[in-house]
N, C-alpha and C positions, 0 to 999 in steps of 0.2 A: 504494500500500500504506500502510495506516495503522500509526504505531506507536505501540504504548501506554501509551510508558512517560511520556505526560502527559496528562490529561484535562481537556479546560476545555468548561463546562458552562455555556449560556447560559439564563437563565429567563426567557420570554415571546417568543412566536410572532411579533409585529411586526413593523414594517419595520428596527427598531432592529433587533431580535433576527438577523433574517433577514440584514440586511444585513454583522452582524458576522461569523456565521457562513461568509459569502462571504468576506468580509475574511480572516479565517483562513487560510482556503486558499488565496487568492492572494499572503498574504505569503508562503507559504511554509511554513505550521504542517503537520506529519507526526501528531502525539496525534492524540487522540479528541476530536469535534467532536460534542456533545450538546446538542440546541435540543430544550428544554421547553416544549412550549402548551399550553394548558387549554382549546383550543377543537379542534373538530373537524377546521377549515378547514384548507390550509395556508396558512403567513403569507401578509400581503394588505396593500394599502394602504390606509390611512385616509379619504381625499380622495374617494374617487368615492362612497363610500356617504351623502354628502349631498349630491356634486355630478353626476357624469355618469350613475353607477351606480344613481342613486333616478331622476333623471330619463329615462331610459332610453336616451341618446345612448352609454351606455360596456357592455358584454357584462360577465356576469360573471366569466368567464374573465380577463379584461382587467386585475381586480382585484391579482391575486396576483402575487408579487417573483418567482417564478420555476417555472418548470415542475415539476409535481409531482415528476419524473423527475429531476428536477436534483439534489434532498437525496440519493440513490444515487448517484449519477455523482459526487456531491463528497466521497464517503463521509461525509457529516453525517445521526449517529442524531438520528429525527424522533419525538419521542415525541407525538401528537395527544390529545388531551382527555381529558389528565393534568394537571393542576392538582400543582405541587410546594405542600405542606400547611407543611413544617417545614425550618430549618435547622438544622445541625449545625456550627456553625464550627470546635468545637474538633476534631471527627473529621472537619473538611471535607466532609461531606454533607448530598447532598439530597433528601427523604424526599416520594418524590410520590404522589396521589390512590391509588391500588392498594397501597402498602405498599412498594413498590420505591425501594432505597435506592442514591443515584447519588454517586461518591464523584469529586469534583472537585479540580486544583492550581490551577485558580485559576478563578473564576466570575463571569458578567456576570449580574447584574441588570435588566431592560428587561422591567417587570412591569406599564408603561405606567400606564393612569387607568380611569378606571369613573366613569357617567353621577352626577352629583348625585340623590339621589330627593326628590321632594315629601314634603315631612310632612304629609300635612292628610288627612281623610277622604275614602275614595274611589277611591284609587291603585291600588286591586287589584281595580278592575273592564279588563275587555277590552279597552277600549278605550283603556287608557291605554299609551300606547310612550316606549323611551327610545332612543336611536342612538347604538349606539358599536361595534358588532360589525356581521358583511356580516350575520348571521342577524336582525338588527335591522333592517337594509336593506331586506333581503327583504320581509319581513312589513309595512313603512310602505310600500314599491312598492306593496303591495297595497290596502294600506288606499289609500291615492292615487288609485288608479285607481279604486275605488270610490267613494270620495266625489265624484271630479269627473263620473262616471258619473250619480251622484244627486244633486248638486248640493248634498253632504253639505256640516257645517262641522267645521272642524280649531280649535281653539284651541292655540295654542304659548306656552307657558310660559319666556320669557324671548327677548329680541331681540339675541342675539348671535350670532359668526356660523353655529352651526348652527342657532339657530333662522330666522337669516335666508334661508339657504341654501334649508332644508325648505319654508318658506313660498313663495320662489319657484319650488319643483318642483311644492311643490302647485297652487298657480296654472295651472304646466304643463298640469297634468292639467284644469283648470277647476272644483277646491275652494276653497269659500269658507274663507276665513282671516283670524283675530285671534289678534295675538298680544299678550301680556299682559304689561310691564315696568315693576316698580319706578323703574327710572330714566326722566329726562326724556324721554332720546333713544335710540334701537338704539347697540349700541356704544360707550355714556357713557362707560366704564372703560376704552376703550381708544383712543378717538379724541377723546373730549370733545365739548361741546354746538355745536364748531364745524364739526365734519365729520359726527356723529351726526345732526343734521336733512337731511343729505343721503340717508341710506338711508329714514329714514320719509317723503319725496317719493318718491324711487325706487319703493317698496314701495305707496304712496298709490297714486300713478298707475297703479298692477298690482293696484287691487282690495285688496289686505292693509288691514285696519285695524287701529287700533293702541289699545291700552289705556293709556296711560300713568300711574305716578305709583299702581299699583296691584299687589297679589301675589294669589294663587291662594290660596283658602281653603279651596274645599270641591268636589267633583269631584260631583256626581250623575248617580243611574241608575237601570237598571230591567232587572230579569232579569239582571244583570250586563252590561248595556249603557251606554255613555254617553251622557245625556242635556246634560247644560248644564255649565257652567263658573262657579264663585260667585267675587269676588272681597272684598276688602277694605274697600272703597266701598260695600259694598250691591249692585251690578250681578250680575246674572246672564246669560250667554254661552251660547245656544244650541250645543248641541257633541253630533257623533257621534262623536271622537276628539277625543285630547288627545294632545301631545307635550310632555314635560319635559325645556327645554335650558336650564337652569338649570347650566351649568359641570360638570365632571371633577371627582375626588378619585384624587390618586396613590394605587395601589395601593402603600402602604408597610407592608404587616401584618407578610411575612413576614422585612421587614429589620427592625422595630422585635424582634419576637417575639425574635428572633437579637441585639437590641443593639447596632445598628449606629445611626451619629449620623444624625439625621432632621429634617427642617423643621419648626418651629412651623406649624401649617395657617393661623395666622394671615397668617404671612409667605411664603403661599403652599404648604408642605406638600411634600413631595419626598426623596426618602435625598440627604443633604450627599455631593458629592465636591467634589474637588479639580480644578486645572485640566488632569488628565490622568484625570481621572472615575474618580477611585479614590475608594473610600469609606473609613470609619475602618478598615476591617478591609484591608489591606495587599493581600491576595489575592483581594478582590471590588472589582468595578465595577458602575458604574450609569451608563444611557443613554437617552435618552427622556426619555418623558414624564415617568417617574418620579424624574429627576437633577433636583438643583436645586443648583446650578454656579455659580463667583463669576463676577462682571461682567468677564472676562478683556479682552474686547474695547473696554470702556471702560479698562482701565488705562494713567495714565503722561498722561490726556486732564481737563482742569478739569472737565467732568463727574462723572465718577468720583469726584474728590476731595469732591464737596459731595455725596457720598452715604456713607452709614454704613461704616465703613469692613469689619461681617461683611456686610454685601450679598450676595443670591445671589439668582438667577431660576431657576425652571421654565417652562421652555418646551413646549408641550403642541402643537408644526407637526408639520405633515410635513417640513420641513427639517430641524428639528434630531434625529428620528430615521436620517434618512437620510446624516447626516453622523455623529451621535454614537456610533454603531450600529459604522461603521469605526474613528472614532477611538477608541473604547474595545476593539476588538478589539486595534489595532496597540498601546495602551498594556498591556493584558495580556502579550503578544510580548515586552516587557521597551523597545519603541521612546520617543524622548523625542518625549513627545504634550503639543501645548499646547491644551486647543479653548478658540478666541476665535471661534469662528463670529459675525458680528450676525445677529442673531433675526430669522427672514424668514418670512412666509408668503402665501397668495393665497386668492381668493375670485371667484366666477364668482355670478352672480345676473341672471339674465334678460342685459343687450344690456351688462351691464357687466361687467369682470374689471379685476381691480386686485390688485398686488402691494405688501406695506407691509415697511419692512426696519427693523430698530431697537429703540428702551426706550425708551416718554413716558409713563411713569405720571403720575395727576394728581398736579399739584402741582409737578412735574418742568420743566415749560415754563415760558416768559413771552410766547411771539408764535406766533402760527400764520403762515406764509404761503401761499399759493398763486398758480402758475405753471397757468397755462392759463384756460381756459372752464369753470368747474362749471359752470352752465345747459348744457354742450351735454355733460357728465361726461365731460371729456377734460380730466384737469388732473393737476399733481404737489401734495402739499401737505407742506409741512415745517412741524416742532415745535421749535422752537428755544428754550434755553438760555443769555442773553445773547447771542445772535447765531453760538453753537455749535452744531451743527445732531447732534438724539436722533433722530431719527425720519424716516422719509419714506413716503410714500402715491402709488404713482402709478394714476392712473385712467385706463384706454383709453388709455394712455401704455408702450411701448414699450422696451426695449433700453434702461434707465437706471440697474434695482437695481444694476449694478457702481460705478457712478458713485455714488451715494446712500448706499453701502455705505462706500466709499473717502470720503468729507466725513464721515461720521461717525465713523471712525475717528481720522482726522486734526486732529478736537478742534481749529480754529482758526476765529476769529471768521470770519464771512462777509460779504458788503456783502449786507443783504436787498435792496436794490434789482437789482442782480445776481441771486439766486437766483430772485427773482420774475418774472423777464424771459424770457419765452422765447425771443428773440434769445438771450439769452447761452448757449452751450452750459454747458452742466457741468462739464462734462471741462475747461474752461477755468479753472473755479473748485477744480479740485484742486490740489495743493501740487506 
């Protein structure tokens, strides 16, 4: 039996979203459990619509956090492709797509990201897709199997990991593919040019070609079809589709609109909480994609201290919804919530999967190492910090992110000759 004499109202259908909503009810909350989504769907995961779910190894079914049937059985009101338009902080409501006004005691935010769009002419022929919803999923499955049908070409706009991801599905299919990147290497920003040349081999050896050192300028077509791909350099890209994975933008409209404190987009972009993912307003949270949360898990660690000291990240995984989603639920509850999660996520691309746990922004490092064989892409690689270890990457590598996880928290110099050893375990080099 639900009682009503508290209402906490979650907005956005995700995994954060969905997740917290369970949270709820397994602490123990009696109120009204109200999960707002603007999509049709019900909440779903992220990860398979560029990895199992495009390439056809994962059902759709497969997709979604929990049984349709489940939002009834947990009594959590399910409101579908209702977009909340406006907030009321001072009357504590929230004013959604139909006019319907939902009056909350205290409210999560998990309003997640939205694809970056091309600015250049040509975006609004047919052919052009962006992936961030399954309905986006859907529809590139399709084109997929059509172009490898026809021996079509895909051009992808930018080589991170869901443009990498896309490329090797399309391949799956046997579409030709280029994908088009500013920077030197796939992954420049997130791995640097020492581990980035590893994916454009990978990717080489599977057919993908690569553009580099160049951006997307001009999209053409015919009858609203796409024809070719123009870039910066003068070159032109034969192309029956186009995809733009040009990076997310936190969906932060409807916290700014309401005047709550928010990230410079500069600094990454996201609603500021705290490290119990409260935002300025006492009685709202934020989780997801959409939080951008202090460096908890570096504090108290010589890292930490050589960085600014307002520092904050958005993390845009599947992990940190899946975890942030709970922990902002129990911190609503009134529970003392600290998330220091480190930043984890994964990636699967043809015969490789690898898991990367951490913070190495450029600039951030001074030594890369690596433990294993890259020629045979079974190897670990760390990003170290005067011999303090931000970051780890393990490739075709195995049962180690707790270990990788545990050394970078622990903020103590390492012997690189030790870490780079695969004799030495890990676990050996913990505290």
């Amino acid at each position: 039996m639900v009682d009503a004499h508290q209402t906490f109202v979650i907005v956005g259908g995700g995994l954060a979203g969905a997740k917290a909503a369970e949270t709820l009810r397994s602490e123990g909350f009696t109120g009204r459990v109200i999960l707002i989504c603007d999509e049709r769907d019900h909440p779903y995961e992220r990860p398979p619509l560029s990895k199992g779910f495009l390439t056809g190894s994962q059902e759709r079914d497969s997709v979604f956090v929990h049984e349709p049937a489940w939002y009834a059985q947990a009594d959590i009101e399910l409101h579908l492709g209702l977009p909340a338009v406006h907030l009321d902080r001072a009357a504590k409501a929230v004013t959604l797509g139909d006019g319907t006004r939902v009056h909350y005691d205290r409210l999560l935010l998990a309003t997640g990201a939205e694809p970056r769009r091309l600015d250049i002419p040509g975006t609004d022929l047919a052919g052009v897709h962006h992936l961030r919803r399954l309905a986006h999923a859907e529809r590139l499955k399709g084109v997929l199997t059509t172009l490898g049908r026809d021996n079509g070409q895909l051009v992808i706009a930018g080589a991170g990991w869901i443009g990498l991801e896309v490329a090797a599905a399309a391949r799956g299919y046997g579409a030709e593919v280029t994908i088009v990147e500013p920077e030197p290497t796939p992954l420049h920003p997130v791995l640097g040019p020492e581990l980035g040349a590893l994916f454009a081999d990978l990717h080489g050896e599977h057919g993908v070609r690569f553009h580099f050192g160049a951006r997307l300028t001009e999209i053409t077509g015919q009858d609203g079809m796409v024809l070719a791909a123009l870039t910066d350099d003068g070159e032109e890209h034969p192309a029956h589709s186009v995809l733009a994975a040009i990076g997310a933008a936190p969906r932060t409209a409807l916290a700014e609109a309401a005047g709550l404190e928010v990230v410079d987009r500069a600094a990454g972009g996201g609603i500021a909480v705290d490290t119990s993912l409260r935002t300025s307003d006492p009685d709202i949270f934020a989780a997801g994609d959409v939080a951008s949360a202090p460096l908890a898990f570096l504090e108290g660690t010589p890292v930490r201290a050589a960085l600014p000291p307002s520092a904050r990240l958005r993390v845009e995984h599947w992990a940190n919804a899946l975890n942030g989603g709970p922990a902002a639920a129990r911190a609503m509850l009134g529970q003392d919530v600290a998330y220091d999660r480190v930043p984890y996520f994964f990636s699967d691309q043809y015969d490789v999967g690898l898991e990367y746990s951490g913070y190495a922004p450029p600039g951030s490092y001074d030594q890369v190492l690596v433990r294993g064989d890259v020629g045979k892409r079974q190897f670990i690689a760390f990003w170290l910090n005067d011999g303090r270890l931000l970051a780890g990457m393990n490739v075709n590598v195995w049962d180690v992110t707790e270990s990788i996880q545990q050394l970078i928290r622990g903020g103590r110099q390492l012997d690189p000759a030790a870490l780079a050893d695969p004799a030495v375990p890990l676990t050996s080099l913990l505290p």
